[in-house]
C-alpha positions as CSV (number, residue, x, y, z in Angstrom):
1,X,-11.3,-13.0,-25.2
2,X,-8.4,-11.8,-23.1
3,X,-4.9,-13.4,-23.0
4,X,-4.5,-14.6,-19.9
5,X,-1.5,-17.0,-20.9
6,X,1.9,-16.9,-18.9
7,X,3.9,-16.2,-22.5
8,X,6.7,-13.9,-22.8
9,X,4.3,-11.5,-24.5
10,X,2.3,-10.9,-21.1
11,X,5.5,-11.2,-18.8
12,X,7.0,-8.2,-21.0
13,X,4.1,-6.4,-20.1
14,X,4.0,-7.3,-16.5
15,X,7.5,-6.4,-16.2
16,X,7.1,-2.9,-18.5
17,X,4.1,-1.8,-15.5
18,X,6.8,-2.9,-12.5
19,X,9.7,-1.3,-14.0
20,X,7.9,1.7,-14.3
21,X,6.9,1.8,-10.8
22,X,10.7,1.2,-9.8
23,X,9.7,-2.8,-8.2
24,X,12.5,-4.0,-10.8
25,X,16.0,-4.0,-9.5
26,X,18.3,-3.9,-12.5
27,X,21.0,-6.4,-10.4
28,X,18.2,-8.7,-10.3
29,X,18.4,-8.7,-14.1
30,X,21.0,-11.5,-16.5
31,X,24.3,-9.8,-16.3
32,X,23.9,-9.9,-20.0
33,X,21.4,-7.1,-19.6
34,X,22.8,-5.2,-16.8
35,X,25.8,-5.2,-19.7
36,X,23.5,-3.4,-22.1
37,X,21.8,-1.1,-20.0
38,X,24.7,0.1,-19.0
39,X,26.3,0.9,-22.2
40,X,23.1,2.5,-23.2
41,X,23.2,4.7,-20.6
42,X,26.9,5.9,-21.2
43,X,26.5,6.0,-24.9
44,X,23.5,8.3,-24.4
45,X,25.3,10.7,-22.1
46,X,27.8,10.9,-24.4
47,X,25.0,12.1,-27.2
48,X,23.5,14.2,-24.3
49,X,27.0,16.3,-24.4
50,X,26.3,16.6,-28.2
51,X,23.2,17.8,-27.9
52,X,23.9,20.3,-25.1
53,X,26.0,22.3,-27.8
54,X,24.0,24.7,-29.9
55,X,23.9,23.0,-32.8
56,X,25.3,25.7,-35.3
57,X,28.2,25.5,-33.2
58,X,29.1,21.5,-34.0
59,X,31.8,20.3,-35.8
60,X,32.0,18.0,-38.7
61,X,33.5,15.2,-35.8
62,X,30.2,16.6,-33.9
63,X,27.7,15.4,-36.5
64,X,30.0,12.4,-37.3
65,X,29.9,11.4,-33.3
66,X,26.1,12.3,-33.3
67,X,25.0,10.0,-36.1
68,X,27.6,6.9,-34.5
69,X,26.4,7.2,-31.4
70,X,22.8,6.7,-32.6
71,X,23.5,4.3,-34.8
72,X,25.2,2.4,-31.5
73,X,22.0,3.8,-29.4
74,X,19.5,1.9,-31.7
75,X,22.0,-1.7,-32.1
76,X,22.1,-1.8,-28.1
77,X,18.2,-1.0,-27.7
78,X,17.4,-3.5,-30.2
79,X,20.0,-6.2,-28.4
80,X,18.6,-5.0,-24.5
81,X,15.1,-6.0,-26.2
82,X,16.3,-9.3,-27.2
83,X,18.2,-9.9,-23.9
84,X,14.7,-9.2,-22.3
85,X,12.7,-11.2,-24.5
86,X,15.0,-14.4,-24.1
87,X,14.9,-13.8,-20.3
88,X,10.9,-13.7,-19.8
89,X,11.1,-17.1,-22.6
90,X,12.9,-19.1,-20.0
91,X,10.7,-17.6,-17.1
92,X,7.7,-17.8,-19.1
93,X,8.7,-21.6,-19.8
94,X,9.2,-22.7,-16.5
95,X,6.0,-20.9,-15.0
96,X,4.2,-22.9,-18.0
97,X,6.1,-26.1,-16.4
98,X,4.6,-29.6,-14.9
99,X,6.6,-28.9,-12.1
100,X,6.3,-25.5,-11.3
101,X,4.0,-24.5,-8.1
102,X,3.9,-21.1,-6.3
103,X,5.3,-22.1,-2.6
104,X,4.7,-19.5,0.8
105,X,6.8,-18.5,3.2
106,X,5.6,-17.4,7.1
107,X,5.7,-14.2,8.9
108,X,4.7,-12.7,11.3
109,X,3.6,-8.6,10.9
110,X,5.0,-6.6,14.3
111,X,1.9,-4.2,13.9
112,X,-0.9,-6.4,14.0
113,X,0.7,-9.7,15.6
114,X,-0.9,-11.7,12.4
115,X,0.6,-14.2,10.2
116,X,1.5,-13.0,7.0
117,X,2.3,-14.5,4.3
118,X,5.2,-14.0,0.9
119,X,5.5,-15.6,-2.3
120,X,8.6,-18.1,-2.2
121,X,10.7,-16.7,-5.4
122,X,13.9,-17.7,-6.8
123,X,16.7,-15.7,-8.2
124,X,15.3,-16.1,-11.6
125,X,12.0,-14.1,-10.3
126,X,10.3,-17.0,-11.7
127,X,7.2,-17.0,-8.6
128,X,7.1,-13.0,-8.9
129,X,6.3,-12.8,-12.6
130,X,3.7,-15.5,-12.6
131,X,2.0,-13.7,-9.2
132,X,1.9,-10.6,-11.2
133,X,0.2,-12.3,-13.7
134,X,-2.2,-14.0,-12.2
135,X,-3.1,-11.2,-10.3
136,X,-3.8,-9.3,-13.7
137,X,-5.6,-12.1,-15.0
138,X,-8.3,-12.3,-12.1
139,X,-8.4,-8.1,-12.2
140,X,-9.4,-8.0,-15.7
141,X,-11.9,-10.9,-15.2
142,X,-13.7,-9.7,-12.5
143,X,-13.7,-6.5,-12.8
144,X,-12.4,-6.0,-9.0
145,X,-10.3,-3.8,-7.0
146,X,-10.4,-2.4,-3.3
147,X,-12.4,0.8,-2.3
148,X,-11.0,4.4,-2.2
149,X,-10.0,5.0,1.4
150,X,-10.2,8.6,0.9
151,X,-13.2,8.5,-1.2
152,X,-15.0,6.7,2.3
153,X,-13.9,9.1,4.7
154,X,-14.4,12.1,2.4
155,X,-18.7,10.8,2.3
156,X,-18.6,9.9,5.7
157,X,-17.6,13.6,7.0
158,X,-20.0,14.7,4.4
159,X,-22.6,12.8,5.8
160,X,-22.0,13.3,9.3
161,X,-22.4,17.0,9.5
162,X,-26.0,17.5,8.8
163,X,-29.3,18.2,10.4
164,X,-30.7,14.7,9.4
165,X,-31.0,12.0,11.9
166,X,-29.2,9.4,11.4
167,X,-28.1,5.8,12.7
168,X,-24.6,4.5,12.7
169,X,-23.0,1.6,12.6
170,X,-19.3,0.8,12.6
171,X,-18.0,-2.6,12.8
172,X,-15.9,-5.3,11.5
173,X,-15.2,-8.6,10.2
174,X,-13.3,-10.9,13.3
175,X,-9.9,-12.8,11.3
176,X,-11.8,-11.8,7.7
177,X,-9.2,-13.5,5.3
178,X,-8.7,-16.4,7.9
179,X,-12.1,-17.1,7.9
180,X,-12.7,-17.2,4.4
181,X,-14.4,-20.5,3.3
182,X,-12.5,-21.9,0.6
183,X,-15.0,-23.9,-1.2
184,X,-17.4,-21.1,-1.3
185,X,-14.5,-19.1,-2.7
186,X,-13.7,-21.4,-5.5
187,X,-17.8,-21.8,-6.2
188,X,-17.3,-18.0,-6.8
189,X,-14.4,-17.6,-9.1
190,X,-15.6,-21.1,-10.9
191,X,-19.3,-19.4,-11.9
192,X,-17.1,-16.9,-13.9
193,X,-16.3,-18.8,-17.1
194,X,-13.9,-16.0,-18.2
195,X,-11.1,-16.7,-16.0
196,X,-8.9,-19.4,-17.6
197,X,-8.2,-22.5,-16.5
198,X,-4.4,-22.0,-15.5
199,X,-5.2,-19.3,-13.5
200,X,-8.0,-21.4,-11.4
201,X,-5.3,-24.3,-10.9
202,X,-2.9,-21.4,-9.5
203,X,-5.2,-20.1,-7.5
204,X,-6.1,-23.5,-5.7
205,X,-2.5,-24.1,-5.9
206,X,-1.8,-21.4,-3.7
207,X,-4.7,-21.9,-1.0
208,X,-3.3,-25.5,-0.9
209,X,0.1,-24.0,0.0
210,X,-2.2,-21.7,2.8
211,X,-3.9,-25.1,3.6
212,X,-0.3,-27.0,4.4
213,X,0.9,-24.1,6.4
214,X,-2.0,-24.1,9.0
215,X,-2.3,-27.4,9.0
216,X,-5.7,-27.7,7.6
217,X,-7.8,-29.9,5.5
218,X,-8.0,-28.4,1.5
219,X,-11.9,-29.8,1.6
220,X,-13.1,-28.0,4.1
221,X,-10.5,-25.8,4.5
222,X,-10.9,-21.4,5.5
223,X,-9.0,-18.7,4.7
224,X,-6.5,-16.7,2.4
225,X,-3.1,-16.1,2.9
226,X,-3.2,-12.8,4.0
227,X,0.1,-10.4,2.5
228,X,-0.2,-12.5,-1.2
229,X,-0.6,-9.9,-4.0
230,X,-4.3,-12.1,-5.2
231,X,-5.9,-12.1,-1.4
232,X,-7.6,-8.5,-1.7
233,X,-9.0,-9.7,-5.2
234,X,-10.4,-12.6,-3.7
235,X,-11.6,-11.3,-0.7
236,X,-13.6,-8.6,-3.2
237,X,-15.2,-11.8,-4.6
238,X,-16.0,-13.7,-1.9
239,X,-17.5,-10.2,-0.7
240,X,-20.1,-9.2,-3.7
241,X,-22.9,-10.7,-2.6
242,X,-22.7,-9.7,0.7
243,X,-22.1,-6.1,0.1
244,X,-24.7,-6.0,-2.5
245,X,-27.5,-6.8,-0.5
246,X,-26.4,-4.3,2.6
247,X,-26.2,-1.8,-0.2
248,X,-29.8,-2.5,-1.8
249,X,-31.5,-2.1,1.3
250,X,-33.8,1.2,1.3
251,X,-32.7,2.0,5.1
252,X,-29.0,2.6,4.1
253,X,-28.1,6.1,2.7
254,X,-24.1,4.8,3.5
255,X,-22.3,1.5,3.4
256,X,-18.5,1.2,2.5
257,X,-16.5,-2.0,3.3
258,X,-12.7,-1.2,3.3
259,X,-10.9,-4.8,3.7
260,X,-12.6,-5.6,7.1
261,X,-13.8,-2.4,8.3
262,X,-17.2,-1.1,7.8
263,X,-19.3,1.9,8.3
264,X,-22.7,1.7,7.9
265,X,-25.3,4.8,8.0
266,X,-28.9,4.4,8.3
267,X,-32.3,6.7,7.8
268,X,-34.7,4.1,9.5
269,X,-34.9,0.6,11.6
270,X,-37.6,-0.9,10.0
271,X,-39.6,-0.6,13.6
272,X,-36.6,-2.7,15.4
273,X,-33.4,-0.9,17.8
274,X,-30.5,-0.2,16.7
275,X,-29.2,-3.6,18.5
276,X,-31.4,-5.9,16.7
277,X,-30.6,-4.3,13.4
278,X,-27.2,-5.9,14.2
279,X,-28.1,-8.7,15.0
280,X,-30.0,-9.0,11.6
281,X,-26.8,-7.9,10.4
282,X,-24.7,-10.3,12.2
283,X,-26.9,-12.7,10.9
284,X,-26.3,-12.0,7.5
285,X,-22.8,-12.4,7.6
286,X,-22.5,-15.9,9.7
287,X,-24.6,-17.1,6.3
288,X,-21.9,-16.5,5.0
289,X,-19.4,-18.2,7.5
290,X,-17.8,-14.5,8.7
291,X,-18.2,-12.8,12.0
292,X,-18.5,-9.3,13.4
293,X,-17.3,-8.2,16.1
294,X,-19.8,-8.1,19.3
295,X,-20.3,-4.3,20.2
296,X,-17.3,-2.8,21.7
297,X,-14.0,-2.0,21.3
298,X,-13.7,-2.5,17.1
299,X,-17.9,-2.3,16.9
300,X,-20.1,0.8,17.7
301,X,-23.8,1.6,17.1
302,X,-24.7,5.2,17.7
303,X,-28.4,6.5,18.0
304,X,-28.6,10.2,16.7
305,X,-32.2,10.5,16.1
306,X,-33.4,12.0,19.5
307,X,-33.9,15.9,19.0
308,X,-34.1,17.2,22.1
309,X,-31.0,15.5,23.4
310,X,-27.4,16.3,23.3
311,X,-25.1,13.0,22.1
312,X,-21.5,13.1,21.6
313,X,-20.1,10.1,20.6
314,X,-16.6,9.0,18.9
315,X,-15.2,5.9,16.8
316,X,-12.2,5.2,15.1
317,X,-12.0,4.3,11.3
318,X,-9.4,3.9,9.1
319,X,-7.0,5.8,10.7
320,X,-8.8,8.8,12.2
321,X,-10.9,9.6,15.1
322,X,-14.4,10.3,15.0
323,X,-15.9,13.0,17.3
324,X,-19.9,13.2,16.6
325,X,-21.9,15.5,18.5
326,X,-25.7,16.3,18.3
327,X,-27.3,19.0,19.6
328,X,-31.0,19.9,18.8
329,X,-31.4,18.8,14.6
330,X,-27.2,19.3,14.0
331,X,-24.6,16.9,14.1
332,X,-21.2,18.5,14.1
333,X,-18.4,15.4,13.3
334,X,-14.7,16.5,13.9
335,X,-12.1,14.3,12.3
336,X,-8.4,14.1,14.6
337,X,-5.8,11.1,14.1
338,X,-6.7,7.7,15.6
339,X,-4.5,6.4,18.6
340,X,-3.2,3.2,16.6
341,X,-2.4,6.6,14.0
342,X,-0.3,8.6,15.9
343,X,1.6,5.9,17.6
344,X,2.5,4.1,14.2
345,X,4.1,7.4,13.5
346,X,6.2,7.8,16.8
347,X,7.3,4.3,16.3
348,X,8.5,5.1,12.9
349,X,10.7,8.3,14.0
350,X,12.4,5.6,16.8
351,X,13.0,3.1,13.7
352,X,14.5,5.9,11.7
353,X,16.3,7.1,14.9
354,X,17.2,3.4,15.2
355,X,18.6,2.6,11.9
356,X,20.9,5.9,11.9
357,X,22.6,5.1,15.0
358,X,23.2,1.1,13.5
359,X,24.4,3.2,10.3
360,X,26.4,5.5,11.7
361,X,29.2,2.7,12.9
362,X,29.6,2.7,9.1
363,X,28.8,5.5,7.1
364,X,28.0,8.8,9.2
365,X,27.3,11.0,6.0
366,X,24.8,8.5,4.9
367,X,23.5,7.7,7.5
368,X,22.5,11.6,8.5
369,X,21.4,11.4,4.9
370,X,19.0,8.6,5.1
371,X,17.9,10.3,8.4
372,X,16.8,13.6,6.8
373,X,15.3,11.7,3.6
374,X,13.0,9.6,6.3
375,X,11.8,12.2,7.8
376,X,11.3,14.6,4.8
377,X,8.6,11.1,4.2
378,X,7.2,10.9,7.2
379,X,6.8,14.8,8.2
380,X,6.6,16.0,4.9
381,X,5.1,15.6,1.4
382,X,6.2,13.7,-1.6
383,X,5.0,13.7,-5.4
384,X,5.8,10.5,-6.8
385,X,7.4,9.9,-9.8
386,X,7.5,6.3,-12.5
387,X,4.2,4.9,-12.9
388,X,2.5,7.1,-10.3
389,X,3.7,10.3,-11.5
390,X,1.8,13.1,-10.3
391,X,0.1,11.3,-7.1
392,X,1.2,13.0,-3.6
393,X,2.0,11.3,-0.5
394,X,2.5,12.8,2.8
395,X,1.5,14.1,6.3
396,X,-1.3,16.6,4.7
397,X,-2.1,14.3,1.5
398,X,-2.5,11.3,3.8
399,X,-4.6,13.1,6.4
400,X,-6.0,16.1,4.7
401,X,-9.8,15.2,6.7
402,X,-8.0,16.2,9.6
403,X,-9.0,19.4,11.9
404,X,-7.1,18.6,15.1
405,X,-3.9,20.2,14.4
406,X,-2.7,20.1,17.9
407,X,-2.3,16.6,17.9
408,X,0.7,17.5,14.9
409,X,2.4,19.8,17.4
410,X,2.7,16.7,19.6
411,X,4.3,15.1,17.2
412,X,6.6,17.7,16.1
413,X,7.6,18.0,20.0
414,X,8.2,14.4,20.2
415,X,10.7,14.3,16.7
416,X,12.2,17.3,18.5
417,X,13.1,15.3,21.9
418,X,14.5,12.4,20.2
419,X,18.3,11.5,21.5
420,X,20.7,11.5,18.7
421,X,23.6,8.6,19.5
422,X,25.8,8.6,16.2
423,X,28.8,6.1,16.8
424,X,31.2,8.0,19.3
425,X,34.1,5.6,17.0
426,X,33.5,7.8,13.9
427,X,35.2,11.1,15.8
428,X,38.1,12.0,17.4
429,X,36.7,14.1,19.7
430,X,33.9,14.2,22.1
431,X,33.7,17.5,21.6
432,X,33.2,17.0,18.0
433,X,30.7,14.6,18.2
434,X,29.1,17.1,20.5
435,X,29.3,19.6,18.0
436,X,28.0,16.9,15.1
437,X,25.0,15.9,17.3
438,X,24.3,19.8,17.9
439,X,24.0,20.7,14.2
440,X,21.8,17.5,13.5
441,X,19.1,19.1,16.3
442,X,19.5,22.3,15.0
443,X,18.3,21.0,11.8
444,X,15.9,19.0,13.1
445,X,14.3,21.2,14.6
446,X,13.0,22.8,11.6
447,X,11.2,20.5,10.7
448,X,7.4,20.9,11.5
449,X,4.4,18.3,11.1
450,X,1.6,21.3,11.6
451,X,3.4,24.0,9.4
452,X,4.0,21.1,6.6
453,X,0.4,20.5,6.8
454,X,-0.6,23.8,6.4
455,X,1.8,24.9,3.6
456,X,1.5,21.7,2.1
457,X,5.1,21.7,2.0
458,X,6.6,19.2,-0.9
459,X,9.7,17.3,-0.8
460,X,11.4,15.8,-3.4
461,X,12.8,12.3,-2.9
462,X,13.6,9.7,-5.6
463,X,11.6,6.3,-6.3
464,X,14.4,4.3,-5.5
465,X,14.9,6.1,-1.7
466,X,11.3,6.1,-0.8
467,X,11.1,2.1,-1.6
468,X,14.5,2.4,0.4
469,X,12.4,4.3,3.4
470,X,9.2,2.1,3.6
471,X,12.1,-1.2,3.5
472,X,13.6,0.2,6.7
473,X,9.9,1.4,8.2
């Protein structure tokens, strides 16, 4: 049976898979620690310098220095282990507490106007750890985890360019994680016997918390708090059944569910239209106290079964922008960035534009540094390192679906008008602030959306300043 117990042993491990992905901040550590770590680091640059000398070159005082400065290298790992260890024991103690609970705080998200939700954590990172591991716990359980985004839109594009006739529907699921029924939830997660018993009383610990915040009854209560790290694992439980009986119907050649959104293609109707199907569909989901939207906006069903007619149609989903058109038995699909897309983009280039000019007052060589490392993110490409080594970010690995290039030049043209306002305070001159603003353009300048989604072009930026980036975005 798995070890789904809070004990030092399973923090260690939780904290090995954070630190690796650089969510560990050393200052956050015991000072103890920080003590060690630091004297590890020195004493093995001192080795390093050793090392660097060919090695028929050392000295006697080379080899002594070599062998004391392991020797010191092994006593401080062995002492960093036991700082750690005694650390995660007092964590791992007061998760395993009467009187610990997990505790939410409110906000609200600027892109989507919803209330989102935090973990409440202390400076002993007592709330992270045991999120972490709870979220690990119910992973392993049940097996669950969100869909590929890029796996979707790579079948849909697939699918939609083909000389079979087809029906599609794109919809999706009104306030999903508000309207969650708890109950049903719990009925879910309790048929599993696997998942322990601490991890259940977290779990309803934390949709209490949900509960006190909106003012609801825990009985009959609805939803999940929508931004806590175990939401999308329950959400994928509460959603099996559903999506299992979409997906075992003989019509559907396509369903993916990504969160909320979902795309749906059909071969057939079973003799009804195209709206009754969704109504059928609707249906299925109220069973199951959720909503879709009515057609519009965020729902569209499109018929492309006539042959002798000419349809174009588009949709939006998951970020792109969906032009369908059928003409005789073909339907040509063209994928270009969605609306919502593009503007989240322009509106991170004025927070970047933003947060220099704040920065500035301060620190003008950082702050032109920070500049140029935020857009290298957001225009460019990226190959992360830690945890995630090898995976590539960026404005072609994020959108490589997309064949409307032209829609890049707009956004190249608009990081090119941007006003540049460093602090006038940080020069002596207008004229040199002039001359510092007209160097910052120049370079700006160079830097191209379309070509760096051509070529593909890769950036290198640390862990630490991306995490840096997406804090300020």
């Amino acid at each position: 049976m798995l070890d789904q117990s809070f004990s030092a042993k399973n923090l260690e491990i939780i904290f090995n898979l954070s630190n690796r992905k650089g969510q560990i901040k050393l200052s956050d550590m015991p000072d103890e620690y920080q003590n060690v770590v630091d004297k590890l680091k020195e004493t093995k640059k001192q080795r390093l310098d050793i090392i660097k000398k060919k090695r028929s070159n050392w000295t006697k005082d080379d080899s002594q220095s070599f062998n004391l400065l392991t020797d010191t290298i092994n006593e401080l790992q062995e002492k960093k282990q036991k700082c750690l260890c005694e650390y995660l024991t007092g964590i791992a103690t007061k998760i395993n507490s009467a009187q610990f609970k997990f505790q939410l705080e409110k906000h609200v998200d600027i892109y989507s106007g919803k209330d989102v939700y935090q973990v409440k954590d202390d400076d002993s990172k007592n709330a992270y750890y045991a999120i972490k591991q709870l979220q690990h716990n119910i992973q392993r359980t049940f097996k669950v985890q969100q869909a590929n985004r890029h796996a979707i839109l790579t079948n849909i594009k697939i699918l939609l360019n083909t000389k079979l006739p087809l029906y599609i529907i794109r919809s999706d699921i009104s306030e999903f994680y508000e309207s969650i029924p708890q109950k049903r939830l719990l009925e879910c997660i309790s048929d599993n016997t696997l998942l322990s018993s601490r991890s259940v009383s977290y779990i309803k610990g934390i949709l209490n918390e949900y509960d006190i915040a909106t003012k609801q009854n825990f009985n009959t209560g609805k939803g999940i708090p929508r931004g806590v790290a175990i939401s999308p694992l329950l959400s994928e439980i509460y959603m099996r059944d559903v999506d299992s009986q979409i997906t075992e119907r003989q019509e559907v050649i396509f369903y993916a569910r990504y969160v909320d959104d979902i795309f749906i293609v059909l071969t057939s109707l079973k003799g009804e239209t195209l709206d009754g199907y969704y109504n059928n569909l609707k249906q299925l989901f109220n069973n199951y106290e959720l909503t879709l939207h009515e057609i519009g906006d965020k729902c569209k069903l499109i018929d492309l079964f006539p042959e002798g007619k000419t349809t174009i149609e588009s949709l939006t989903y998951l970020g792109y922008k969906l032009s369908i058109k059928k003409k005789g038995r073909d339907i040509i699909t063209s994928f270009s960035l969605s609306d919502n897309k593009k503007q989240k983009i322009k509106d991170r280039i004025d927070s970047i534009f933003s947060y220099f000019e704040q920065q500035s007052k301060y620190n003008v060589k950082l702050a032109r540094k920070f500049l140029f490392d935020a857009l290298k993110f957001i225009a460019g490409n990226n190959r992360l390192k830690g945890a995630k080594s090898g995976i590539k970010i960026g404005v072609y690995y994020n959108n490589d679906l997309l064949d409307n290039l032209e829609e890049l030049d707009a956004l190249t043209t608009y990081l090119h008008d941007k006003e540049i306002n460093p602090s006038q305070d940080k020069f002596k001159t207008e004229e040199e602030r002039a001359n510092y603003i007209k160097h910052i353009k120049k370079a700006i300048h160079k830097i191209d959306f379309k070509e760096n989604w051509l070529n593909k072009k890769m950036y290198s930026l640390t862990s630490e300043t991306i995490i840096e980036i997406q804090n300020i975005l």
